[in-house]
PANUGU-69063 format. One record per residue: residue number from 0; residue in three letters; x negated, y, z of N, C-alpha, C, O in turn. Coordinates in steps of 0.05 Angstrom, whole numbers, plus 5000, padded with zeros to 4 digits. Each point is the difference from the previous one (the first is absolute). Layout:
BEGIN
NUM:ALA:X:Y:Z:X:Y:Z:X:Y:Z:X:Y:Z
...
***
This chain:
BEGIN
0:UNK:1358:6668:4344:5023:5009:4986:5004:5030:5003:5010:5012:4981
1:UNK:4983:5001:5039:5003:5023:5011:4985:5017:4979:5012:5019:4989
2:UNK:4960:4975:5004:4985:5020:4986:5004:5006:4976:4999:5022:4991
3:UNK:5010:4943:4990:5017:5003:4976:4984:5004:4977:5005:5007:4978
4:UNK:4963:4981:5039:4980:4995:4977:4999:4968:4979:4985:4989:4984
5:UNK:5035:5007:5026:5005:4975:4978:5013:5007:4976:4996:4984:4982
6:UNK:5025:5045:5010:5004:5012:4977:4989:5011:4996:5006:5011:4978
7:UNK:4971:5000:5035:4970:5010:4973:4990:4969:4992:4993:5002:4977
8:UNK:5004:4979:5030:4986:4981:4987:5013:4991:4978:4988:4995:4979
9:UNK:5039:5003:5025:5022:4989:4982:4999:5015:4970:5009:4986:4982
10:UNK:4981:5044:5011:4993:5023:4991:4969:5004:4987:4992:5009:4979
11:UNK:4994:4978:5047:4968:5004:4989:4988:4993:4973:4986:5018:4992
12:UNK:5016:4961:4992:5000:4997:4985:5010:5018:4968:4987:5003:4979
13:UNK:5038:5003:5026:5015:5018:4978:4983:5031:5002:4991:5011:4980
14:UNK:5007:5000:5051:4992:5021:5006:4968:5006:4973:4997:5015:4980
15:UNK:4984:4961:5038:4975:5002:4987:4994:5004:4969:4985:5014:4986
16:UNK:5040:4960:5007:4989:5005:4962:5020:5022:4995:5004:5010:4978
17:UNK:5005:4995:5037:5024:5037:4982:4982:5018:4999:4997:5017:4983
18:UNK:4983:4978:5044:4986:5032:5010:4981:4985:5003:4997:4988:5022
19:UNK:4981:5009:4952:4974:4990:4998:4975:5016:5022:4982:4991:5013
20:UNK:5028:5032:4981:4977:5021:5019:5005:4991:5034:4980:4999:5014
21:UNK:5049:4996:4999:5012:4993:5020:4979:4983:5020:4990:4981:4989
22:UNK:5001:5022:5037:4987:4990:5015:5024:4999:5028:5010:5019:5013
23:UNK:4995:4949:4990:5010:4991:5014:4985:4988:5037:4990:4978:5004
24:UNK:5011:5036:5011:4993:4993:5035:5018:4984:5008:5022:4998:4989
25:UNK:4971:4992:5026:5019:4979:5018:4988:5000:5026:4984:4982:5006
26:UNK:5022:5032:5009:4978:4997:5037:5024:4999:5021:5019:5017:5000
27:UNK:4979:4965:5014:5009:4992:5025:5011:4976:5004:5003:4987:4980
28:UNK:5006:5001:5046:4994:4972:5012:5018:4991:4985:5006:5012:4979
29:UNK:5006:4965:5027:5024:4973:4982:5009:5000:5035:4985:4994:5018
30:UNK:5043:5015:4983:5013:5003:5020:5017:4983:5009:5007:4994:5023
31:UNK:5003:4995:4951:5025:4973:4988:4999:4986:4973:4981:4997:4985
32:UNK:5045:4997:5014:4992:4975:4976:5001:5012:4970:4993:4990:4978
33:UNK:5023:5041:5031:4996:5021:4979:4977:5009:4987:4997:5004:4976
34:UNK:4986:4998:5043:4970:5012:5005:4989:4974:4987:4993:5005:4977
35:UNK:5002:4965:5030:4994:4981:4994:4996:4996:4966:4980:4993:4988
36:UNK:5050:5017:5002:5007:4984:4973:4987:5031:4987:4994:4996:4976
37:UNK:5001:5031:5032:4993:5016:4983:4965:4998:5001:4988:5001:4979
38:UNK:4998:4996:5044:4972:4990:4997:5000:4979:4979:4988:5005:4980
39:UNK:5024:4969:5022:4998:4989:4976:4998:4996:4976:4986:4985:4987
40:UNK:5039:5037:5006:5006:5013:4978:4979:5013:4989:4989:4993:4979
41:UNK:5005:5030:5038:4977:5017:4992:4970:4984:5000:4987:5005:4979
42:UNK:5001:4979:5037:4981:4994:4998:4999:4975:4969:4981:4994:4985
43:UNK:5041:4999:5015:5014:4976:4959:4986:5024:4981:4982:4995:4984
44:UNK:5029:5032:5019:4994:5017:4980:4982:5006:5005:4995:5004:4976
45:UNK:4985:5003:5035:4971:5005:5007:4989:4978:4988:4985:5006:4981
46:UNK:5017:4976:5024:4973:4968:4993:5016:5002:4972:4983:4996:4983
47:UNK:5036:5008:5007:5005:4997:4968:4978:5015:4988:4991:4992:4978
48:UNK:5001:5027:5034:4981:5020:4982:5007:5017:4984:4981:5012:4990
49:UNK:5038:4995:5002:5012:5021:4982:4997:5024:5015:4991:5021:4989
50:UNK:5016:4979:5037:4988:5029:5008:4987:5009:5019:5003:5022:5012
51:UNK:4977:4959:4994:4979:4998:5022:4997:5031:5004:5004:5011:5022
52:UNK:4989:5001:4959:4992:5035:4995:5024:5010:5016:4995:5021:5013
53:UNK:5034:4967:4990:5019:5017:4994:5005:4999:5032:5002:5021:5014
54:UNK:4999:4946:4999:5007:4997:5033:4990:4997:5012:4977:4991:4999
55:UNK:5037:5017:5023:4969:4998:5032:5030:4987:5025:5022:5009:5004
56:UNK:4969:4972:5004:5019:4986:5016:4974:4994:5022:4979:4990:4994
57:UNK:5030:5019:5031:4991:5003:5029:5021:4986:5018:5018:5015:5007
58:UNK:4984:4967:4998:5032:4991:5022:4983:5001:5027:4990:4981:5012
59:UNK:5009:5041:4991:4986:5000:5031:5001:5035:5019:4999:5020:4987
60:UNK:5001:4980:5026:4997:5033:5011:4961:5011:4985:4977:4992:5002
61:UNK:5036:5026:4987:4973:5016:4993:4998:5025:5004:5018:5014:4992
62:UNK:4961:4996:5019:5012:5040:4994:4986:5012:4976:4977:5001:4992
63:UNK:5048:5011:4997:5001:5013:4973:4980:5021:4999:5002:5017:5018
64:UNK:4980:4985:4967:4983:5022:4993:5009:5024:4998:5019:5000:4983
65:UNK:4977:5025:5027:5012:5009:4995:4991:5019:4969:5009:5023:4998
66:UNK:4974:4967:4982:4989:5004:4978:5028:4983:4986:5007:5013:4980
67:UNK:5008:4967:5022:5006:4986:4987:5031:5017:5005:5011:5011:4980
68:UNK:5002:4992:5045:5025:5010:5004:4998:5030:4982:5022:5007:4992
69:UNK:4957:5010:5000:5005:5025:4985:4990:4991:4970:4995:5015:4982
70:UNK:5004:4952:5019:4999:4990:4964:5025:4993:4991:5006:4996:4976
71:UNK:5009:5003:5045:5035:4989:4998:5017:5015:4984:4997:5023:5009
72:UNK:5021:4977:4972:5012:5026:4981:5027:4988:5019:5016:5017:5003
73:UNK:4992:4954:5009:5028:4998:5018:4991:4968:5016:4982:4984:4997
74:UNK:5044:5018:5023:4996:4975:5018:5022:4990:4997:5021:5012:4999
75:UNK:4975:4958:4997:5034:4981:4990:5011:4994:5027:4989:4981:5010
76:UNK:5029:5030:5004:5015:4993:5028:5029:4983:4992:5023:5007:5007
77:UNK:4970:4970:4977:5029:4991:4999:5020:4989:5030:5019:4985:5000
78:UNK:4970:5026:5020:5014:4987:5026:5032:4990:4999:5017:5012:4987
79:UNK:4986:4974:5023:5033:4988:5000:5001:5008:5026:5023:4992:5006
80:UNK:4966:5020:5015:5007:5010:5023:4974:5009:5019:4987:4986:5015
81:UNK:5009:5045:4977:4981:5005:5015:4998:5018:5017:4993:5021:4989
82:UNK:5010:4983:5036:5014:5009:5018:4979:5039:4999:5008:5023:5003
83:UNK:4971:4966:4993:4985:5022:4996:4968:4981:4995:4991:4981:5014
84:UNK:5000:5027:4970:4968:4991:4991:4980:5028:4999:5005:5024:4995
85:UNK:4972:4962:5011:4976:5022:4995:4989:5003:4979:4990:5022:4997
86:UNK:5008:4960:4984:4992:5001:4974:5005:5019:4986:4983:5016:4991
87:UNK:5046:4985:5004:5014:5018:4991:4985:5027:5010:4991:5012:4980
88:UNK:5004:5002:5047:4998:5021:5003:4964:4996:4995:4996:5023:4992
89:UNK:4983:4967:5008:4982:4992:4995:4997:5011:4968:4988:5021:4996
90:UNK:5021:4967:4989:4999:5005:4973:5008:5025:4996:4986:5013:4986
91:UNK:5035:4998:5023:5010:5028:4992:4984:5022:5013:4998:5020:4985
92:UNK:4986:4981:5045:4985:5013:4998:4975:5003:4978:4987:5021:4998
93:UNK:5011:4957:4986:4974:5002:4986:5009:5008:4965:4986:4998:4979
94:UNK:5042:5013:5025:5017:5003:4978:5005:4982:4979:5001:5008:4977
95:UNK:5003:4969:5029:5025:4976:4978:5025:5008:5012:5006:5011:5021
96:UNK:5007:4977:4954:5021:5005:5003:5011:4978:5013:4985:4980:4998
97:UNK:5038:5015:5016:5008:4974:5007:5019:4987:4991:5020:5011:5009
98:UNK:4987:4970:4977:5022:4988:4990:5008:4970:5012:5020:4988:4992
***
């Protein structure tokens, strides 16, 4: 609940067909039942195939390339409560923006 990646999933879909060019990440563990229902979500729209090209869903700790963090134009931080994250400062060193 905390990370608040279950309203990018809720989103993913609209996101992709608005912003055809749009390449959607998804990296890190399933923490709760939040985390749970957005892996699901996301991995429904993955096996649909409409935008295999478009998503990359990882529900696991991975370390980010750092080729891939200076491919980033922003980072989606929808947190409902985040006391302080590294991501955030992760990405902004490599210049995205953070939202």
């Amino acid at each position: 609940k905390q990370k608040g990646v279950d309203y990018i999933a809720d989103v993913a879909e609209w996101m992709l067909s608005t912003y055809p060019n749009a390449q959607l990440l998804m990296i890190g563990p399933v923490g709760d039942c939040f985390g749970s229902y957005a892996k699901a979500k996301f991995e429904a729209i993955h096996e649909g195939g409409r935008f295999k090209e478009n998503l990359f869903v990882y529900a696991d700790f991975l370390v980010v390339p750092q080729e891939l963090k200076l491919a980033c134009d922003f980072c989606l931080m929808p947190s409902r409560d985040e006391p302080f994250g590294y991501v955030d400062i992760e990405f902004a060193w490599f210049g995205a923006s953070i939202v």
